[in-house]
N, C-alpha and C positions, 0 to 999 in steps of 0.2 A: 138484862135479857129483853130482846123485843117483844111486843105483846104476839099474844097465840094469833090474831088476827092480822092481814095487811095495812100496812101503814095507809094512811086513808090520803097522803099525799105525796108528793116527792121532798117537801122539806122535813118532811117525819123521818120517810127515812133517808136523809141523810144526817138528821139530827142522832138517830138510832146510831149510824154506822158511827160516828162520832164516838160516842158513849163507848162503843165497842172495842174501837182501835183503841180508846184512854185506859179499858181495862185490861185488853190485852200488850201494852206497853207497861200494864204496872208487874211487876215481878212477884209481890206474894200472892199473885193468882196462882190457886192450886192447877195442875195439868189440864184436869178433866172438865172443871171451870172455862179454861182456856179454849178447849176444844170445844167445847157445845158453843161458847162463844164466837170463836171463826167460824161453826157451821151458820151460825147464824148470820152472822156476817155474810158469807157468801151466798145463804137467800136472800138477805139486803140490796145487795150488788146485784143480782138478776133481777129483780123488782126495780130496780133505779133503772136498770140498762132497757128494761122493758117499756118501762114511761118514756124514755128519752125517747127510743127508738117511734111509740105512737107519739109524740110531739114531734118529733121531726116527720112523722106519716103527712100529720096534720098540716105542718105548713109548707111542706111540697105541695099537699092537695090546695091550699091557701091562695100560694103564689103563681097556678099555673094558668094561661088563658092564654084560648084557644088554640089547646088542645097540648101547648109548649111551654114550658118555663119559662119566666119574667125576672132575669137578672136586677134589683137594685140597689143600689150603693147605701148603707145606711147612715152615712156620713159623708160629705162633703168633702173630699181630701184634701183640698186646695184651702179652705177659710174653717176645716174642722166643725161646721155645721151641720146640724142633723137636712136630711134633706126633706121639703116637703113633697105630699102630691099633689 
């Protein structure tokens, strides 16, 4: 069961939903076990979805200048190279 608190990162809880899917995949999980389990789970998954979404906030706001977004490659497609700037 996840703690009463927010996982204090995104690797917690995905470490948590982990946990979660291996005991709702084990079969002598009693029902009721089960269900408070997937409810939790499924506040897991809005907390992940929530972080992602302010990360991706974060590096829209990161990448933009002046005033547009700045497409860049972050490999080199031709020699498989990270590119520099």
């Amino acid at each position: 069961m996840p703690s009463k608190k927010n996982p204090s990162d995104f690797a917690t809880t995905l470490r948590e939903l982990e946990a979660l899917a291996n005991r709702l995949e084990d079969n002598t999980t009693p029902l009721e076990q089960s269900l408070k389990d997937f409810e939790s789970g499924v506040q897991l998954i809005r907390q992940a979805q929530k972080a992602l979404q302010e990360a991706e906030q974060k590096v829209q706001l990161l990448l933009e200048k002046d005033g547009g977004p700045v497409a860049k490659p972050l490999v080199d497609e031709e020699a498989g190279d990270e590119v520099d700037e």
